[in-house]
N, C-alpha and C positions, 0 to 999 in steps of 0.2 A: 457724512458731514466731516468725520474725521479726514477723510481721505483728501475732500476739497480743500479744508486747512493747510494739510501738510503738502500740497501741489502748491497754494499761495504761496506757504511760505520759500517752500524750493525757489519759486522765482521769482519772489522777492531776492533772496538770497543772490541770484545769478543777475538780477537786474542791478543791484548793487555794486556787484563786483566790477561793472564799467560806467564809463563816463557818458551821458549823454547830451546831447543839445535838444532836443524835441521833446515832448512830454507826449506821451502817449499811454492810454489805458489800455493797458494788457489782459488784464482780469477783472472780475471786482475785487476790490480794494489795493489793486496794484498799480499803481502808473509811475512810469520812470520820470528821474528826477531832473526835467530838462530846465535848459536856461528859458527854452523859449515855449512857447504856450497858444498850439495852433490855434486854438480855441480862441483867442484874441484877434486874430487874424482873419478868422474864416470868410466872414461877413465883407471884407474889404474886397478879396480876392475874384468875385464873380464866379465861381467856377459852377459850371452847372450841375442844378440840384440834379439832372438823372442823365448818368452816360450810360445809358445800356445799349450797347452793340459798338461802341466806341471804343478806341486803343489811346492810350493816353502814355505819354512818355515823361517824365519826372526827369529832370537835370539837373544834379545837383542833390540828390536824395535825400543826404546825411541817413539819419534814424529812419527815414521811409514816411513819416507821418502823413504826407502827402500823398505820396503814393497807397498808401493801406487804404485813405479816406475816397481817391479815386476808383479805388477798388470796391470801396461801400457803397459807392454810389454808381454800383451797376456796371464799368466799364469791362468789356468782354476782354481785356487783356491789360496787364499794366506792366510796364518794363521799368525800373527805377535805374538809374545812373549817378556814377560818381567813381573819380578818381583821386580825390585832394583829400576828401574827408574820410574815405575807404583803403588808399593805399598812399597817400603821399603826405607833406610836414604837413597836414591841419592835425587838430588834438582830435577825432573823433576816429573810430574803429567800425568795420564794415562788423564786426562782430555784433552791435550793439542791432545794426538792421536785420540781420540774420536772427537773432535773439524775438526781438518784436514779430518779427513774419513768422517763424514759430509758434510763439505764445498766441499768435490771434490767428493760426493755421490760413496765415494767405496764401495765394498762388502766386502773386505779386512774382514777377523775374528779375535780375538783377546782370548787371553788366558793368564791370569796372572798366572805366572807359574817359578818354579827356573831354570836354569840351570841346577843343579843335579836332580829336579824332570821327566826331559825329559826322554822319552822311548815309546819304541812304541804304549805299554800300554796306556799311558797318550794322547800323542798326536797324533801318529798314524807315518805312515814314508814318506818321500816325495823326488821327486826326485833329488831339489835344496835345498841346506840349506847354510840361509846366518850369517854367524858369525864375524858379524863386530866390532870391536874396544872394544870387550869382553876379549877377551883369557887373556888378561895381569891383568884383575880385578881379578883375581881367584887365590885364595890362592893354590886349588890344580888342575891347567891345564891341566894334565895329565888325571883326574879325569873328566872334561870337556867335554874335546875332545872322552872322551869313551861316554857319554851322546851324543855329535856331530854324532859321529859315527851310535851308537843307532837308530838314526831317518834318514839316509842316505839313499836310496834306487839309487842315481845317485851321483853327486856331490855334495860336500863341498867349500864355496868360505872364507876364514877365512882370515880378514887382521887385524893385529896386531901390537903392539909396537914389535922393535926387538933390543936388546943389546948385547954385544959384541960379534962383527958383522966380528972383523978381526982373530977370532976363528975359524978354519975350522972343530975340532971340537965340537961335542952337550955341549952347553953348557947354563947355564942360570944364571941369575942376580938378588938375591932378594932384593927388595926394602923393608928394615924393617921399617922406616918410611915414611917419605915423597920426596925421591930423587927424582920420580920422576913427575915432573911438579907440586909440591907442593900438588901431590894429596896421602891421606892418602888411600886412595883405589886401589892404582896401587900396585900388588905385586910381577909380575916377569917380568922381561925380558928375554925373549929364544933368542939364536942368531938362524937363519935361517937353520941350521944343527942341533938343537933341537926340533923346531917345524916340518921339516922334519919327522924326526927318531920317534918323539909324535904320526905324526898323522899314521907312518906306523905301529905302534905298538899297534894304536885301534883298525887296522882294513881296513886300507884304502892300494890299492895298489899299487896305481899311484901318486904320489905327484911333482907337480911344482912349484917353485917358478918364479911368473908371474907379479911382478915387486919389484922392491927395486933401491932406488937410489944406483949410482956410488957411490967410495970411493971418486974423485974428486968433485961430486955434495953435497956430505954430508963436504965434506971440504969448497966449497964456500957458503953454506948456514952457515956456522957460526956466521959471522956477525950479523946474523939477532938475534942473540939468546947470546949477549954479555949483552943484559941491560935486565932488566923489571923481573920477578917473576920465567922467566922459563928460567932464562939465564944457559949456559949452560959449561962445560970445553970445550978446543978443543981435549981432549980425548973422550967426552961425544960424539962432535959433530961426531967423526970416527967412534964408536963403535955402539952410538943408532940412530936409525930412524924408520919408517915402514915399513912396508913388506904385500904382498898379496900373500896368496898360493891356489893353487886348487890342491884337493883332491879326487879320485876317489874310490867307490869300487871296 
């Protein structure tokens, strides 16, 4: 008993000592201290409840959380990637992935690597590729999603920022400074009939959009986004929100 304390607490200790974005359960009683909380998320994303014999490719990794969860869910290989949040100006440390893939002994591999460096070439093709909360950092999305496409051999799960949302049609939003959520690194908003038309235009031939709030849900969540850094107009709040699409070849 002793001995499992004093391993908690060790990594407690070293999970402290970095910064994370993801929350992830390392042990019992240890989960690191992310902003964000897949767990909230899970349900939206579709991903399927069992990959076993499946290769799944994570772009975008940060902390891995996604990728470890790909891995819990049977997939016979998982490669996670990232180059902004692992070696380039984002705040987040490939340390922290390294750290979690440890702590929960995955096999999980890892590739520091751009987004536009992707191809089959470099990484090889897989049949799940996960494209989470990327799309909107990319100055050229279109440019992206062709590198997404590139490493596709089954489906694409891409969820994304999505702005003006009461357009039916393709259209997008660029963020020249900092509109959105004071991040100087967010640079487009597609409304959900762009990111459609995007990803059919890589290459893909089946495209759904597999969730998005209501225009009544993005209306009562306003409130919440009236004070503090990311407050928001009640134009802002009709037009932007999320969106999860799945992509097929």
């Amino acid at each position: 008993m002793l001995d499992r304390m004093t391993d908690a607490l060790d990594l407690t200790t070293r999970v402290n000592a970095l910064r994370w974005y993801h929350q992830i359960d390392l042990a019992p009683g240890v989960r690191t201290p992310g902003i964000n909380n897949p767990t909230e998320a899970i349900h939206r994303l579709g991903l399927p409840a069992d990959l076993s014999g499946r290769t799944v490719l994570d772009i975008g990794a940060w902390d891995g959380a996604w990728s470890f969860e790909a891995e819990r869910r049977g997939a016979k290989r998982v490669l996670a990637t990232d180059e902004f949040s692992w070696d380039g100006p984002g705040w987040g440390k490939k340390a922290a992935f390294e750290l979690a893939r440890e702590a929960l002994g995955s096999s999980v591999e890892d590739r520091t690597i751009d987004v536009f460096d992707l191809s089959p070439e470099t990484v090889g093709t897989f049949d799940v590729v996960l494209f989470l909360g990327v799309l909107y950092h990319l100055k050229d999305p279109v440019g992206g999603l062709e590198r997404v496409a590139s490493v596709t051999d089954g489906m694409a799960i891409i969820e994304t920022e999505v702005d003006l949302m009461m357009l039916r049609r393709p259209a997008a939003r660029f963020y020249a400074h900092t509109e959105l959520n004071a991040d100087p690194t967010n640079w487009w908003g597609m409304n959900p009939a762009a990111v459609i038309g995007a990803l059919r235009s890589v290459g893909f031939s089946r495209v759904e959009v597999v969730w998005q709030r209501s225009l009544p849900e993005r209306v009562g969540g306003w409130a919440k986004h009236l004070r503090g850094p990311h407050r928001r107009s009640l134009a802002d709040a009709v037009n932007r929100h999320r969106a999860v699409f799945h992509a097929w070849k």
